[in-house]
OpenMM code with the backbone's topology and positions (N, CA, C; nanometers):
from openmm import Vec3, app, unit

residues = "UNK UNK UNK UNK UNK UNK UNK UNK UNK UNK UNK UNK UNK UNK UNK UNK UNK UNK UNK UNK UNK UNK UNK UNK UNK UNK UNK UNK UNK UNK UNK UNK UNK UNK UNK UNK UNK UNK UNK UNK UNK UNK UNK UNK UNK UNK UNK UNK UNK UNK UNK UNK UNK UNK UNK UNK UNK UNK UNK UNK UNK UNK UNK UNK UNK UNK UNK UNK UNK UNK UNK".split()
positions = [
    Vec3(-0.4832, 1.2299, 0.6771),
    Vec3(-0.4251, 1.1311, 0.7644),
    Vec3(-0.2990, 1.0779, 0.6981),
    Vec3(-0.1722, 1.0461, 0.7775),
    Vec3(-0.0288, 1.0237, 0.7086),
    Vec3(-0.0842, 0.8663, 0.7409),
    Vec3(0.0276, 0.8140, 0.6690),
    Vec3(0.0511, 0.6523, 0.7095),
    Vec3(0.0646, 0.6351, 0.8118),
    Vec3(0.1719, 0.6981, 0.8820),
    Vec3(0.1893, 0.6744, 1.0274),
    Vec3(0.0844, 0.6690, 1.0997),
    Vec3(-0.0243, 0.8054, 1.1092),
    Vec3(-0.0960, 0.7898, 1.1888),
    Vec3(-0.1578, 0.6291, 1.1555),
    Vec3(-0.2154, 0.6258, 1.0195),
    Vec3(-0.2457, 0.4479, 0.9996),
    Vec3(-0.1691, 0.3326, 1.0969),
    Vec3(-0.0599, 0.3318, 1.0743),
    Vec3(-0.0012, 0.2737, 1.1361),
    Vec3(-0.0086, 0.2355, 1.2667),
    Vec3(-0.0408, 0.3839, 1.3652),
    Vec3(-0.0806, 0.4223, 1.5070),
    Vec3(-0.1751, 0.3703, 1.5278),
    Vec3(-0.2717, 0.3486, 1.4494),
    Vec3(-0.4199, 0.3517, 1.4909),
    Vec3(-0.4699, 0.1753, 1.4837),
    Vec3(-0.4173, 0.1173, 1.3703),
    Vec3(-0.4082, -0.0103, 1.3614),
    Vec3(-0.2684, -0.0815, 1.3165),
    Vec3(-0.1654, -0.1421, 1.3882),
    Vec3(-0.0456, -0.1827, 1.3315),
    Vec3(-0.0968, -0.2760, 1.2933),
    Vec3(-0.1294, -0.3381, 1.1442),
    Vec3(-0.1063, -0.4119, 1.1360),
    Vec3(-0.0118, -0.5332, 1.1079),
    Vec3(-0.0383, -0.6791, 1.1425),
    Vec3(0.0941, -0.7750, 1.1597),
    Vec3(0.1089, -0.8895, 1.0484),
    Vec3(-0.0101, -0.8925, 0.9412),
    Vec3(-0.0146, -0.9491, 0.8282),
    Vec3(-0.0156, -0.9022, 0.7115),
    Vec3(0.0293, -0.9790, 0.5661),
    Vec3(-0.0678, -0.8860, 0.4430),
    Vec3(-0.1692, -0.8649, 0.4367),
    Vec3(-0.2422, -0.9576, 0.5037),
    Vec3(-0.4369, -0.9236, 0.4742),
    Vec3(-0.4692, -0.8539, 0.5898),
    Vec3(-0.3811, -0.8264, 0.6738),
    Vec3(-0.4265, -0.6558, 0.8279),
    Vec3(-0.4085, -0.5554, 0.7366),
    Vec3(-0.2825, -0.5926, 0.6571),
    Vec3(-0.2607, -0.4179, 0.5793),
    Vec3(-0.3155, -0.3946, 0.4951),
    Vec3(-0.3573, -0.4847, 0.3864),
    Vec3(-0.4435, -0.4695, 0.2773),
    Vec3(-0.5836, -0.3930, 0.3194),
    Vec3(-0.6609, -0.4906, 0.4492),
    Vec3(-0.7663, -0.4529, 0.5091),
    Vec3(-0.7462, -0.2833, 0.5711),
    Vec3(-0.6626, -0.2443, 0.6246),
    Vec3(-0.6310, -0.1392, 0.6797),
    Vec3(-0.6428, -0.0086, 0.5673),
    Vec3(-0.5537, -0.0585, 0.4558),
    Vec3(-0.5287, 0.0156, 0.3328),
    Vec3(-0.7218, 0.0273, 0.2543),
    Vec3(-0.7579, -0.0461, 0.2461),
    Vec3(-0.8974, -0.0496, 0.1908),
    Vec3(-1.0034, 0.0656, 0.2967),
    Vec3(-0.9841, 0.0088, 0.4816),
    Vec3(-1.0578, 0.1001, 0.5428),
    Vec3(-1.0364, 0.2434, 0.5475),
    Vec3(-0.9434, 0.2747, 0.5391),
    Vec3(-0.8952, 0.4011, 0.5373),
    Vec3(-0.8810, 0.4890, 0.4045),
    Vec3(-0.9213, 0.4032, 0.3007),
    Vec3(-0.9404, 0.4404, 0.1338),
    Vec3(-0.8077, 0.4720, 0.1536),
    Vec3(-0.7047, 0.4710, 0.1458),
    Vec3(-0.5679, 0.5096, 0.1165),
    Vec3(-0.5196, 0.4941, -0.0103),
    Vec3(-0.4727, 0.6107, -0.0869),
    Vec3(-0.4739, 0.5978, -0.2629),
    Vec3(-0.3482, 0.5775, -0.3316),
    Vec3(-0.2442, 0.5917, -0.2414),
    Vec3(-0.1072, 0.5778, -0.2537),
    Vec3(-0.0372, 0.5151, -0.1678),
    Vec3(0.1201, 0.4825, -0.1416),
    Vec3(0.1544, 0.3934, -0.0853),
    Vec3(0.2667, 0.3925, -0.0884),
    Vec3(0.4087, 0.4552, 0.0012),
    Vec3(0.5546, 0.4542, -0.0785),
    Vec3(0.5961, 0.3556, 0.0645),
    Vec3(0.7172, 0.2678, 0.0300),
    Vec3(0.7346, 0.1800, 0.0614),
    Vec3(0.9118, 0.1832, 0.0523),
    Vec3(0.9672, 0.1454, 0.1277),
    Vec3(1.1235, 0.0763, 0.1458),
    Vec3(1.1618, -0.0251, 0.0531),
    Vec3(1.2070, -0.1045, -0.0593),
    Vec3(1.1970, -0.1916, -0.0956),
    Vec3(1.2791, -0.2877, -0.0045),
    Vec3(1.3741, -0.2540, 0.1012),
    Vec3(1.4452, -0.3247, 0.1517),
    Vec3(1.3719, -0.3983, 0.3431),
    Vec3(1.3221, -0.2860, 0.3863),
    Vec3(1.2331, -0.2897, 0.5106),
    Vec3(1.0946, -0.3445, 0.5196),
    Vec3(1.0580, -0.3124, 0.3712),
    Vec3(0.8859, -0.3710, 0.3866),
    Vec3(0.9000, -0.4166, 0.1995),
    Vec3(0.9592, -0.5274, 0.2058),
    Vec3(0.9886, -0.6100, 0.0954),
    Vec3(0.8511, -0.7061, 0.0801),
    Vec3(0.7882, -0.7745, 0.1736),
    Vec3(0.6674, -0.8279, 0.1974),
    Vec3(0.6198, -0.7871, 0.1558),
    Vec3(0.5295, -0.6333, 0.2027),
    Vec3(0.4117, -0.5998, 0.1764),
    Vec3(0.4375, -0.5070, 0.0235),
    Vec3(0.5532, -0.5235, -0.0235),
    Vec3(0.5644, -0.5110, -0.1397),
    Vec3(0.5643, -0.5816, -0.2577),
    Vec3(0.5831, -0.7165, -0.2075),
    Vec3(0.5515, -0.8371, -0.3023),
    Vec3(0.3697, -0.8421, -0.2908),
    Vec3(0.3329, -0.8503, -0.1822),
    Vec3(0.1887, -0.8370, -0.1852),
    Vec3(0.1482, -0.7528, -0.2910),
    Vec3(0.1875, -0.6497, -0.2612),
    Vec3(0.0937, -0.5482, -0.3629),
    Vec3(0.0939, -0.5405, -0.5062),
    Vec3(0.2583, -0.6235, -0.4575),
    Vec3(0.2416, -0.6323, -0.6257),
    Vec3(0.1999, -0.7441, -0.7234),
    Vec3(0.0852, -0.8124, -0.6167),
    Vec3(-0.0427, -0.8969, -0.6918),
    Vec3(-0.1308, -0.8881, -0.6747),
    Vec3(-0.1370, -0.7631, -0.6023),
    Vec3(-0.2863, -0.7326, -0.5805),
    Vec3(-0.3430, -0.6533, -0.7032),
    Vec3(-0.4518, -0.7002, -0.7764),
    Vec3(-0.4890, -0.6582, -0.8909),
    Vec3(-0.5317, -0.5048, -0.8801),
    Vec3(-0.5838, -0.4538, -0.7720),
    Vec3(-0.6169, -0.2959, -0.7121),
    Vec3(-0.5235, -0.2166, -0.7036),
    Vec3(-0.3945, -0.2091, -0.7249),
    Vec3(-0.2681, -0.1625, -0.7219),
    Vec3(-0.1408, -0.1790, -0.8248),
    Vec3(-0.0954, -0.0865, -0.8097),
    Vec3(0.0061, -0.0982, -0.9666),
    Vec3(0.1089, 0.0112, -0.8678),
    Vec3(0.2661, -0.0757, -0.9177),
    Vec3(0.3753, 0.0240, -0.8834),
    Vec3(0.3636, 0.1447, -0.9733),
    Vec3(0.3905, 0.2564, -0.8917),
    Vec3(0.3956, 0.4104, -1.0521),
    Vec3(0.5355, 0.4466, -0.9887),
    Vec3(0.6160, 0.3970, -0.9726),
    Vec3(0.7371, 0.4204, -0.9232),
    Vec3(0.8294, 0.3103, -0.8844),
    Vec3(0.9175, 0.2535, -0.9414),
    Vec3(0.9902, 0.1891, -0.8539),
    Vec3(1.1307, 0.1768, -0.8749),
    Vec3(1.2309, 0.2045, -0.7321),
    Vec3(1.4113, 0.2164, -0.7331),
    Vec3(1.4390, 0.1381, -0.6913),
    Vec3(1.6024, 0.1928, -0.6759),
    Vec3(1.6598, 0.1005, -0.6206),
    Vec3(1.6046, 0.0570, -0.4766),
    Vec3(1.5619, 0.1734, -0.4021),
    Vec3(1.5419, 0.1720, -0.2478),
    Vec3(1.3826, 0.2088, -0.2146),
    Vec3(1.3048, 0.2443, -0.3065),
    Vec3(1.1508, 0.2537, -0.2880),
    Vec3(1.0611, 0.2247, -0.3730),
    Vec3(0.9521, 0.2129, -0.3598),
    Vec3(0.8358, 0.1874, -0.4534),
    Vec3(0.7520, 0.2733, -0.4139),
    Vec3(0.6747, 0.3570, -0.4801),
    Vec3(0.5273, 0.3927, -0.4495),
    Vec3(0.4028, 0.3217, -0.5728),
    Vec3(0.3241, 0.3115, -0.5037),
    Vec3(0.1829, 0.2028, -0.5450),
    Vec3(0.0791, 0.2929, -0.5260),
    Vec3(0.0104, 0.2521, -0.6523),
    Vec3(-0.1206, 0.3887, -0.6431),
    Vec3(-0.2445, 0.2796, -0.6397),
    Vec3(-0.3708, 0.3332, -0.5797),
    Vec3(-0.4589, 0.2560, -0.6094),
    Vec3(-0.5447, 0.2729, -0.7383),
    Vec3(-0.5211, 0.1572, -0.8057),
    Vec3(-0.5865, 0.1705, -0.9317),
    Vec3(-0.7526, 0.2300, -0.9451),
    Vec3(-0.7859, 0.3162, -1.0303),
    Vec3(-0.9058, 0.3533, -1.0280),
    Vec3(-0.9958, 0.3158, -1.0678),
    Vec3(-1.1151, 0.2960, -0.9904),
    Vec3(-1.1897, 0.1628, -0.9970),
    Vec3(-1.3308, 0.2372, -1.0766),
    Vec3(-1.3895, 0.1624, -1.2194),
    Vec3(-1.4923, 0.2177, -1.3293),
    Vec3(-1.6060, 0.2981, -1.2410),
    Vec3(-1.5338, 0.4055, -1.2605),
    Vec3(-1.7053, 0.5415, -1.2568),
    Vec3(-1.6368, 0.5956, -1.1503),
    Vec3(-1.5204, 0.5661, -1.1045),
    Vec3(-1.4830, 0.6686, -0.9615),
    Vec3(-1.3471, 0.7719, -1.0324),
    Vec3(-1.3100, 0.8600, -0.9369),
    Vec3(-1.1662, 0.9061, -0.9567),
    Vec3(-1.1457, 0.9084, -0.8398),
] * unit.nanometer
topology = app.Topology()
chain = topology.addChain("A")
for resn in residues:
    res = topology.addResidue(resn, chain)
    for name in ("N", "CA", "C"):
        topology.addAtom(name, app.Element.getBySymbol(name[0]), res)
């Protein structure tokens, strides 16, 4: 499943729709606009479950951190 389809299926309109969205769908990665979705990029980047593994001038990607006994 791409983001988009995510997107399609539930837009969500808050940080805690997307967070929730991102959790239901186990989604393990995450690349992002830094300029278009600046929000949900400050979000993530306090969400203790997530860590930037990338970040430019113009994107970020965010991995979900791996949580003890899983890969």
């Amino acid at each position: 499943m791409s983001f988009r389809d995510l997107e399609q299926i539930k837009a969500p309109h808050t940080d805690d729709d997307w967070l929730q969205a991102l959790e239901e769908y186990a989604v393990q990665f995450v690349v992002l606009s830094q300029s278009q979705d600046d929000k949900l990029v400050k979000t993530l980047q306090r969400q203790t479950g997530w860590s930037a593994d990338f970040e430019g001038d113009e994107s970020v990607i965010f991995i979900r951190s791996a949580q003890k006994g899983k890969r």
